[in-house]
C-alpha distance (Angstrom), angle and dihedral (degrees) to the residues before:
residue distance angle dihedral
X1 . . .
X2 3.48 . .
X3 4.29 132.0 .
X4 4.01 134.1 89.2
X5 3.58 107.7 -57.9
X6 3.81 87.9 -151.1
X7 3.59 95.0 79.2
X8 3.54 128.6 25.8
X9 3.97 124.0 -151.5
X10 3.76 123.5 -115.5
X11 3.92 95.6 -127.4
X12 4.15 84.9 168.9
X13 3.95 105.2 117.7
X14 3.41 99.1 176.3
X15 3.51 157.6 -55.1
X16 4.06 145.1 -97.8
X17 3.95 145.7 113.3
X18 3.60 119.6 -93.7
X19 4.00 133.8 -175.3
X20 3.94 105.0 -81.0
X21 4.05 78.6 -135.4
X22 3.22 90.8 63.5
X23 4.18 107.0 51.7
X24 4.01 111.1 92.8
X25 3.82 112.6 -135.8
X26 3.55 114.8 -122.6
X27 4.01 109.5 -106.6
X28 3.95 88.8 -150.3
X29 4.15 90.1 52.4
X30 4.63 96.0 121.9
X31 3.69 90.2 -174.7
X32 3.36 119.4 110.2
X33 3.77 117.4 -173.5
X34 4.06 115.8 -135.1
X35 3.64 115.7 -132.9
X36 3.42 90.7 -107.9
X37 3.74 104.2 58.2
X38 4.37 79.5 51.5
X39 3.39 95.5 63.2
X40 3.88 91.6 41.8
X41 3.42 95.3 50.7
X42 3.73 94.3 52.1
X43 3.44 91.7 50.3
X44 3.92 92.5 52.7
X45 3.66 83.0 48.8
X46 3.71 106.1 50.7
X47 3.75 88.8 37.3
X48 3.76 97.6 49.7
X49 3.78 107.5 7.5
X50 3.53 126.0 -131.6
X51 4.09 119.9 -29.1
X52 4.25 101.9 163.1
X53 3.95 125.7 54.8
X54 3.44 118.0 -128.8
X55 4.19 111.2 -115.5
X56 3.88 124.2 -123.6
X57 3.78 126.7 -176.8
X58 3.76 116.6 -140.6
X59 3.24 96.5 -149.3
X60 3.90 98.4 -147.8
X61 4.22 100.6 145.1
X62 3.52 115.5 102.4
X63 3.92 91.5 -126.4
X64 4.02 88.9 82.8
X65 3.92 87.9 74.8
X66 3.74 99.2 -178.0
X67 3.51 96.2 2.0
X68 4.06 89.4 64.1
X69 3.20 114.8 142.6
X70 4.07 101.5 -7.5
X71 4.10 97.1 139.1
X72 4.00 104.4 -135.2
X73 4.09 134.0 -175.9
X74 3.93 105.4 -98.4
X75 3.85 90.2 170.9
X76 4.05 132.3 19.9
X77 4.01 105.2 30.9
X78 3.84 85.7 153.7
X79 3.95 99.7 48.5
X80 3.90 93.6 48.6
X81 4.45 82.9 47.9
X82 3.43 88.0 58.6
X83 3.54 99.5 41.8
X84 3.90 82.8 59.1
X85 3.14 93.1 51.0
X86 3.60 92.4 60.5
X87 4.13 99.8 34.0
X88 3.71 84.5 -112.0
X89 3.88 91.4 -173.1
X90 4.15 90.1 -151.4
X91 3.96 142.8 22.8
X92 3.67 125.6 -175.6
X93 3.33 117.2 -104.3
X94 4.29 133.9 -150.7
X95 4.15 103.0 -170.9
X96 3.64 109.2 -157.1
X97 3.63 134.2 177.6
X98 3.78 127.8 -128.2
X99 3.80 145.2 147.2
X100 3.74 123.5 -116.2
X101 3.91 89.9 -93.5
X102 3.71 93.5 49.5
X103 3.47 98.0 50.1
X104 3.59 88.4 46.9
X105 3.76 86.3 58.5
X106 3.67 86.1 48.4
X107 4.03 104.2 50.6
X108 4.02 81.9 48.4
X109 3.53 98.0 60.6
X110 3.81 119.3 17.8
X111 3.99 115.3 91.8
């Protein structure tokens, strides 16, 4: 990682709810939930209701070739599984914007 660590970027681009049907999981998401931490969550969840948007990267730079543009999960894979597993007709969404490094970064550190 690389930048002046006395200011830090907005890379937030917006917000909104989308169709849990309709957010792409992110092929280069390594976490895998346990079973446990499923059935916590969903407790937490129907108990409390949802407190933490899900993340999607835009996509937008040039550097995703191919891959331009195609909106993917960065951050909550297991909250929008659940939410299809219940038909949740909504999630709340926070849209940022990253290059392939930076979401790298991202995926590597965010839990």
């Amino acid at each position: 990682m690389s930048g002046d660590v006395s200011r830090w970027r907005n890379r937030i681009v917006g917000y909104g709810e989308d169709d849990p049907a309709e957010l792409v999981a992110n092929d280069r998401n390594w976490r895998r939930h346990p079973a446990a931490q499923g059935t916590a969550l969903t407790g937490v969840l129907s108990d409390v209701g949802i407190v933490q948007n899900v993340i999607v990267n835009k996509r937008t730079s040039e550097l995703w070739g191919i891959d331009q543009n195609n909106e993917t999960l960065v951050d909550g894979h297991l909250r929008v599984s659940l939410a299809l597993s219940i038909q949740q007709p909504t999630i709340p969404v926070t849209y940022v914007d990253l290059t392939p490094s930076e979401e790298a970064d991202v995926l590597a550190t965010l839990d």
